[in-house]
C-alpha positions in Angstrom: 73.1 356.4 234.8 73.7 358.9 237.7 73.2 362.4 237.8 75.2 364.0 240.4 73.2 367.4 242.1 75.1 369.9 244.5 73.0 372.0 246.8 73.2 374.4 249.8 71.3 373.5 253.4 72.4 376.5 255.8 76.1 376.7 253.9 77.0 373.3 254.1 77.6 371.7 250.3 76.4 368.4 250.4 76.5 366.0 247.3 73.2 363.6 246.5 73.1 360.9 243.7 69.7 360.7 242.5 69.1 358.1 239.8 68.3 359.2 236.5 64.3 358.3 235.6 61.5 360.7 235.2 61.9 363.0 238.4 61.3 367.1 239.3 63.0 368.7 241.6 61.7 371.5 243.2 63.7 373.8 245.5 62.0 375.6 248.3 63.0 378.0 251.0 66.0 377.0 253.7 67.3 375.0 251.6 64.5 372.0 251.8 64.2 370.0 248.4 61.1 368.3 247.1 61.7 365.8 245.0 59.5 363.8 243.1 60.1 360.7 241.3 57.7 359.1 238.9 59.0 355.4 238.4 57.2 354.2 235.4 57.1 350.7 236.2 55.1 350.7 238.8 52.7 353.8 238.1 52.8 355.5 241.3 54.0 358.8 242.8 57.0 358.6 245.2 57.6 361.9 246.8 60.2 362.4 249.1 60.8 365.6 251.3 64.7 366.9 252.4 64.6 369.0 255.3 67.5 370.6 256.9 65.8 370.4 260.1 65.2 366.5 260.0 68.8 365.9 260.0 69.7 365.8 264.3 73.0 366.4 265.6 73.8 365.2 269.0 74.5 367.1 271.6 75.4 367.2 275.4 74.6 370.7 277.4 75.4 370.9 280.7 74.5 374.0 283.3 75.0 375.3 286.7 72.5 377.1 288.7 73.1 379.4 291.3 72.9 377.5 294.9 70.6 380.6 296.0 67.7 378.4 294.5 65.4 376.3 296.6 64.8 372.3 295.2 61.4 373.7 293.8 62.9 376.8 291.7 65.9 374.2 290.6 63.5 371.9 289.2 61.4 374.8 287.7 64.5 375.9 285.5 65.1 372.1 284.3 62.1 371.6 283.6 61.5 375.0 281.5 64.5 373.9 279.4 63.2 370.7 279.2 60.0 372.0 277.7 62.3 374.1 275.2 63.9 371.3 273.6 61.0 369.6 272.9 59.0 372.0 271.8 61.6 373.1 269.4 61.8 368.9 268.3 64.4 367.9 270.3 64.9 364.1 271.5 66.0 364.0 275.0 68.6 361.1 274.9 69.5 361.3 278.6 69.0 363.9 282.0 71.5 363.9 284.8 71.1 366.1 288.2 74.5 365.9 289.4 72.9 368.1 292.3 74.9 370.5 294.7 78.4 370.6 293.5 81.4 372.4 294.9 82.6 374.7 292.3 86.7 374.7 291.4 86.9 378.4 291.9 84.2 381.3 293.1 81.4 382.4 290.5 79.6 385.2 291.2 80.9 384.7 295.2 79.2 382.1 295.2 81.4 378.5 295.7 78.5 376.1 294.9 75.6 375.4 292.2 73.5 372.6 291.2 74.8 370.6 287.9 72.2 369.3 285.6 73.2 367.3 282.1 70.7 366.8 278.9 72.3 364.6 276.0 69.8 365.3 273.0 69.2 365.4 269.2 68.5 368.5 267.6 68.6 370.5 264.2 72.0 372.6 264.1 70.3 375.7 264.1 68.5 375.5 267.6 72.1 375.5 269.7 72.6 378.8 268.8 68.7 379.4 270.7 69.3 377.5 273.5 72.4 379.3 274.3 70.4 382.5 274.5 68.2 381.2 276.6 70.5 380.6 278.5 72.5 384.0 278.8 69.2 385.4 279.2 68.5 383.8 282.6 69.6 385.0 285.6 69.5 382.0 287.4 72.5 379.5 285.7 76.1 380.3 286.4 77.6 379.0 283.7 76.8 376.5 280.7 78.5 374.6 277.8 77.0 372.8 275.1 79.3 370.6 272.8 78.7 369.0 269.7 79.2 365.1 270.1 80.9 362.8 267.7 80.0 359.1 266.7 82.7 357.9 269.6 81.2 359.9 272.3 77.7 359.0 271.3 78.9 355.1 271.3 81.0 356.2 274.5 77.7 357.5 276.1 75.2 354.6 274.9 77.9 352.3 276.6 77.9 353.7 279.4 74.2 353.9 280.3 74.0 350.3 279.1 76.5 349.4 281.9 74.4 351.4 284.4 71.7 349.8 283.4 73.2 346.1 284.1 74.5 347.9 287.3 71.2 348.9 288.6 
């Protein structure tokens, strides 16, 4: 026998079967669960905690700093947004520094700016963070940070598998 629970984590309704034995389910702020079940067979306490900010999205962000910048100040601003995904429990998947790129048209009069790429995991809440970083600083250009799907993650492992091989 199944009951069949609907909850809330951040507006998204998600539907969980939990099987029907002795069990309390406790609901706690932002939508994380506790749930306890008590299986009487084996006379032990299983608890099991839901968090909205376990469940990782992947994601690819790429930025452009402004060519004004010397190697050292470039590497600076990587690695202070480096430091902010993982401190806010990011997993880096993969970095790129495409380097000194010519840009298609003028930003900012300026026709140049170095290209740097992190693919990562993260809760869906921390993009919107990020991005304000990122308007904040007067040193990037331009950004853009998409959401990727299971066939642009598999695209993406593929290809740094056949780098790999490559190399």
């Amino acid at each position: 026998m199944y009951i069949i629970f609907f909850f809330s984590c951040l507006g998204k309704l998600n539907r969980k079967k939990i099987r029907f034995e002795l069990f309390d389910i406790i609901f706690l702020a932002k939508g994380q669960i506790l749930l306890s079940l008590s299986p009487l067979k084996k006379g032990k306490l299983i608890i099991n905690q839901l968090n909205y900010k376990t469940m990782l999205k992947h994601y690819e962000t790429v930025f452009i700093m402004t060519p004004v910048l010397s190697d050292e100040q470039a590497k600076e601003t990587v690695s202070k947004y480096k430091k902010l995904l993982t401190d806010n429990g990011c997993k880096i998947v993969t970095e790129h520094a495409w380097g000194l790129r010519k840009l298609q048209y003028p930003i900012q009069k300026k026709t140049t700016g170095f290209y740097h790429l992190f693919e990562f995991q993260a809760p869906s809440t921390f993009v919107a963070e990020l991005e304000v970083a990122y308007k904040r600083d007067e040193r990037l250009l331009r950004f853009l940070t998409v959401a990727l799907d299971k066939h642009a993650v598999a695209y993406s492992l593929k290809s740094r598998n056949k780098a790999k091989v490559v190399a």
